[in-house]
N, C-alpha and C positions, 0 to 999 in steps of 0.2 A: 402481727396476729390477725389471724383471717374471722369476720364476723359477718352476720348475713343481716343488710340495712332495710331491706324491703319484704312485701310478699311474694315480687319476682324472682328472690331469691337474689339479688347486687351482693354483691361482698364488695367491702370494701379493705385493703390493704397497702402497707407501704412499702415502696418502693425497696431494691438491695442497697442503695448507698441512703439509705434513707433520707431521702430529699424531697419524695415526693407522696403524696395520697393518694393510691390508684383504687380504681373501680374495675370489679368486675363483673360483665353484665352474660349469669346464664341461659336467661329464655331469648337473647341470639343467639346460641349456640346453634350452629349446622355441625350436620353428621360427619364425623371423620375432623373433623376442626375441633380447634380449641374456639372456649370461649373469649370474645374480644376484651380487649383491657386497655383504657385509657388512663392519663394521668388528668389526676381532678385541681388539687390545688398545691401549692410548696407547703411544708409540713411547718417551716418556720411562721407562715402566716395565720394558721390557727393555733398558734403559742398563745396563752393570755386569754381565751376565748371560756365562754361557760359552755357547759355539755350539750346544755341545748340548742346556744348559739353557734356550735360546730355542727350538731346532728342536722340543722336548718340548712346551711348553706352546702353542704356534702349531698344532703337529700337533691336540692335545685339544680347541684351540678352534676349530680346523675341522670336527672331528669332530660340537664341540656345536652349531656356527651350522648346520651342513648338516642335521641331525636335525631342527631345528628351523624349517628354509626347507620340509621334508617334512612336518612337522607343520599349519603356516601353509597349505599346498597344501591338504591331505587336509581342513581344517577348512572352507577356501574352494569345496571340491568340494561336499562335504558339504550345507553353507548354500546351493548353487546348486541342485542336487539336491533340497532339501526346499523353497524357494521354487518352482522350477519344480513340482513336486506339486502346494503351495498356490496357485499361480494358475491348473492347470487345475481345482483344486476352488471358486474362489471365482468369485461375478460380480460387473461392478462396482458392482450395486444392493447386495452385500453389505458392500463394502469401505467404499460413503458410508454403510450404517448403522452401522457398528462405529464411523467416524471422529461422528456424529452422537450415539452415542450416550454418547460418553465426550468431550463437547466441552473440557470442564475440559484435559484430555489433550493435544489435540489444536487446540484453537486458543486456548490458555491467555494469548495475547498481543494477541490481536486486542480489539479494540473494539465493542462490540453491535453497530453498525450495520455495520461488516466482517462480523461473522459469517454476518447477516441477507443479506448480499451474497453471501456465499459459498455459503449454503446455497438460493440462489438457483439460481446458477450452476450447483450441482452437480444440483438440480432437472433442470435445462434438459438437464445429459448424462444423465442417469437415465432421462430420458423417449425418449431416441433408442439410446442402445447401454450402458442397466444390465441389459439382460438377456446379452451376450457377458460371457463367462470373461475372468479377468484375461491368461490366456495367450493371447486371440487379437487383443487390443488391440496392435497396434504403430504404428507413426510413421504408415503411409499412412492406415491404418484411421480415427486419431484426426482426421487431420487431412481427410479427405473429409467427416468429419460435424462438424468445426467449422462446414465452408461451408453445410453445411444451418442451422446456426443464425442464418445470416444474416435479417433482415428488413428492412423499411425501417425500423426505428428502432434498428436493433440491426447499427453498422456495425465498421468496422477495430478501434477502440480495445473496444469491449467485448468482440468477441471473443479478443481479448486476453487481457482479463481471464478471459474463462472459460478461455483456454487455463492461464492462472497458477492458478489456483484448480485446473483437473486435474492439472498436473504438482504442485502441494503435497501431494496425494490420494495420488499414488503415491510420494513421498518417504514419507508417512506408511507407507503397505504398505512400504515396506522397512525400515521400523524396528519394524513390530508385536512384542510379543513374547505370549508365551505365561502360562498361570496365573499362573507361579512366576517373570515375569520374565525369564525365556532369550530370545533373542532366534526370533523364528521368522516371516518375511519373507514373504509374500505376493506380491513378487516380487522379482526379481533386477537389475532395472534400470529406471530412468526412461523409457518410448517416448515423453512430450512433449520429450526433452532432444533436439535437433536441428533441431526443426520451426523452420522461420524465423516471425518474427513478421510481421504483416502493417503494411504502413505507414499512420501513423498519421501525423495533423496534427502542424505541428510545436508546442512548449511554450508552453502558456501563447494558441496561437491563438483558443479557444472563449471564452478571458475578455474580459469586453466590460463596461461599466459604461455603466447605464441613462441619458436623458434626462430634463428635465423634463417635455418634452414627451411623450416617451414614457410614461412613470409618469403623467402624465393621462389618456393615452388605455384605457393599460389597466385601471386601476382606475377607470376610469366603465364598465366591463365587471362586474364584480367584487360579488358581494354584500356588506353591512358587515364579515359576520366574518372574511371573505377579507381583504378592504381591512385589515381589522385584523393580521391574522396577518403581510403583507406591508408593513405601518408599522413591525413589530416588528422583522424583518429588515433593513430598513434603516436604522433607527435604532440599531442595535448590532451589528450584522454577522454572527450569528447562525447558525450551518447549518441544512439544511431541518429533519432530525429533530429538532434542539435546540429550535426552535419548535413543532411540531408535537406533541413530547411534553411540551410544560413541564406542567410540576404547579401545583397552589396552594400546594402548601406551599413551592416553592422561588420563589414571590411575595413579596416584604416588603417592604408596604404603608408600613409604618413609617419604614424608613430608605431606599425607594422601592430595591431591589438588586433582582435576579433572579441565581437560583444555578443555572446549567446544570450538571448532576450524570451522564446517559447521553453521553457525550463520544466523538468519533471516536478518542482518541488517553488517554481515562480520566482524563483530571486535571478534574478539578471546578475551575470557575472562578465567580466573582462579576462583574457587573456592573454599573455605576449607570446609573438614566435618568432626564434631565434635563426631558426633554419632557411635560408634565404635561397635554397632549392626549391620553398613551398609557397614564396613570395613571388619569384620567377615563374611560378606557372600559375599563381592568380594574374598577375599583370597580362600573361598570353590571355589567358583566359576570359579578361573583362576587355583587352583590347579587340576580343574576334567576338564578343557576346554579340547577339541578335537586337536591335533597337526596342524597349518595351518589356523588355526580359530583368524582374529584377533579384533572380535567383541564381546563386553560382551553381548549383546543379539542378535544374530546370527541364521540367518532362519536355517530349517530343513526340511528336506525330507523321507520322507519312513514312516514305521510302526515298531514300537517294539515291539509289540508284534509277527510279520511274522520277524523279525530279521534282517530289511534289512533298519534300522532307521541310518540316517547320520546327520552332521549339514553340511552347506553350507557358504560358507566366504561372506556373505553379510548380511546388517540389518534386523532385523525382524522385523513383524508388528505385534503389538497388537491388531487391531482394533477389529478383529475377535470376541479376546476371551475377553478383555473388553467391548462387546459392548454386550455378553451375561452374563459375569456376571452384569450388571449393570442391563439389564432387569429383571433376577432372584432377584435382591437385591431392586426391584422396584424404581431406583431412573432414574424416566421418561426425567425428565430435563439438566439430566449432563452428562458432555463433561470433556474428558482426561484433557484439556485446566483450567478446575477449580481445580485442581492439584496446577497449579500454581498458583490461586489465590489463594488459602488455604494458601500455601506457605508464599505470600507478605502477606496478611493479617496478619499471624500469628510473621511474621517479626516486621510488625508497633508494634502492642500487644506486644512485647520482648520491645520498645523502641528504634527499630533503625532507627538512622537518616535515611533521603532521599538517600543521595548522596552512604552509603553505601549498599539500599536495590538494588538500579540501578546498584551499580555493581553485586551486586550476580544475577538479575534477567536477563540483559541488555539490560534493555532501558535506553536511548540516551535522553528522555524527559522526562521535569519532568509533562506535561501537562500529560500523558498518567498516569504517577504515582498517580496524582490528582484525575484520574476517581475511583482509589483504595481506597480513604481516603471519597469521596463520597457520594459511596456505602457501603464502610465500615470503618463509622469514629472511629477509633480503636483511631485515636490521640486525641481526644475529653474527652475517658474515664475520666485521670487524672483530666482534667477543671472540666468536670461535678463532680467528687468526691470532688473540692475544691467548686464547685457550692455547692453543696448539705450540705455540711462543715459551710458555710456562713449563710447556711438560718437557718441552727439547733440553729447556735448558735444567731440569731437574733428573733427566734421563745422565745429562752429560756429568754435571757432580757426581749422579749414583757410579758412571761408571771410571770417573775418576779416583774415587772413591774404592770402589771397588779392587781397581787394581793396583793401590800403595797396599793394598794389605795380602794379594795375592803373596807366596813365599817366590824369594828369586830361584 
């Protein structure tokens, strides 16, 4: 039962599971808002109490919640007041270097190749509105120059992506703090939090696993080392950078393992490979490497036929020269990435379990695995075979059957 405790008008009431003595206080009320309502004391502790020794301690604890909803206010004025300041002082070229240069901080969760994506992304908005103040960014603003980043290779889903990677930017401005740790915000709310996202394929549409016939066509496109680089992915199922950057030292020769150690997700995993076609042209490979080189595919510089061709101690990219044999070999739809699918697929087809496709591949869930069996229900084969098995041999009784009762 709701009664009014003061001249401010306080009511005071108890809680729906009655456990508690709540107050509620009308002269804070702001327009469009309800009045605030805190809990004062457990209903079980003023049991035994005389009326007036309850009216006393209710009255002080209104007194203390109220002081303190004023306080809570004045503190949240304050922090809107000194972010609104810092985002017309800051631009957002300054907000991606602060976030850049303290990455530990700031994307202490992610995975090198996440980062690499991220600091990509944030690239791409730096280049069109890092020079506006953080206080003139709002919803429309952000969202009329996401459309500018449109290209022909650059559709729904990535922009997406950048749109995620700006709104994490500006979480982070809302939690910046100052020398000594205080908290001091940059700004006062999220302007990506609202934007609809755009649509996108539906799950798991883009995965597709390669042909024989296809994997012919392309790699009679493809120089050796390409060819090689793309033997390696499908024989283990591999991600693009995990190929790309493998090391020699995470090579062993000896007990023929490769250790992928720069990981999407950080967990260093081992692998075995069987295939002694793929051992035979590491052994070429590390016995003709360059001295100082300690990347099995390793960028390069100069011209050899002008005589002034080197290799360089950092990873190389295929992108280049897979992305033109793939055009010559017409296959309009595929991406390095279905490598790997090829891979897992052709892992389920062998018969292996879950737990040990996810360790050769490394994924961490088995949901993700699920999108694999899906799209390509490889584990179904055998049922349908014993399907198929069932209906022959119920076909043959029916027509056995059948024909004892035919008349002669």
């Amino acid at each position: 039962m709701k009664r009014k405790y003061s001249k401010r008008g306080d009511n005071l009431f108890v809680s729906p599971d009655g456990i508690w003595q709540r107050g509620r206080f009308q002269d804070l009320k702001k327009p469009g808002e309800r009045a605030p309502e805190r809990n004062l004391i457990k209903m079980k502790n003023l049991e035994g109490l005389a009326p007036d020794a309850q009216d006393k301690i209710l009255l002080n604890l209104l007194n203390q919640k109220r002081s303190q909803i004023l306080k809570e206010r004045e503190i949240k004025r304050i922090k809107e007041l000194d972010s609104k300041n810092e985002s017309s002082k800051h631009t957002l070229s300054e907000a991606i270097k602060k976030c850049l240069d303290t990455p530990y901080q700031y994307f202490s969760l992610l995975g090198p190749g996440t980062i690499t994506l991220y600091k990509g992304h944030l690239e791409n908005w730096e280049k069109l509105i890092g020079n506006l103040k953080l206080s003139q960014l709002n919803s429309s603003v952000i969202e009329h120059n996401r459309d500018k980043l449109r290209t022909p290779n650059r559709g729904n889903s990535t922009l997406n992506r950048h749109m995620q990677t700006l709104s994490a930017l500006f979480g982070h401005c809302m939690r910046f703090k100052d020398e000594i740790g205080n908290p001091k915000p940059w700004v006062e709310s999220n302007p990506c939090i609202g934007i609809e996202k755009l649509p996108e394929p539906p799950l798991g549409q883009k995965m597709r696993a390669y042909t024989v016939e296809e994997q012919e066509r392309l790699l009679s496109f493809c120089n050796p080392e390409l060819k090689f680089a793309i033997a390696l992915s499908i024989s283990i199922g591999a991600r693009q950078k995990e190929v790309w950057d493998l090391p020699w030292n995470d090579v062993n020769f000896d007990s023929q393992w490769i250790t992928f150690r720069k990981t999407k997700n950080k967990k260093i995993r081992t692998v075995p490979i069987f295939d002694q076609k793929i051992w035979s042209a590491f052994k070429i490979m590390y016995e003709n490497k360059q001295d100082g080189i300690s990347y099995v595919f390793p960028s390069s510089q100069g011209n050899k036929r002008r005589g002034n061709f080197r290799y360089i101690d950092r990873p190389k990219s295929f992108r280049s020269a897979f992305e033109t044999a793939r055009k010559k070999a017409g296959l309009e739809d595929f991406r390095w990435h279905d490598f790997r699918h090829t891979a897992i697929t052709e892992m389920m087809q062998a018969g292996m379990i879950d737990e040990n496709i996810m360790q050769f591949s490394g994924h961490t869930s088995k949901a993700t695995l699920q999108r694999y069996k899906t799209l390509f229900p490889v584990h179904l084969i055998e049922q349908a075979k014993m399907h198929n098995e069932f209906k022959q041999k119920k076909l043959a009784e029916f027509n056995v059957n059948a024909h004892g009762m035919l008349p002669n």
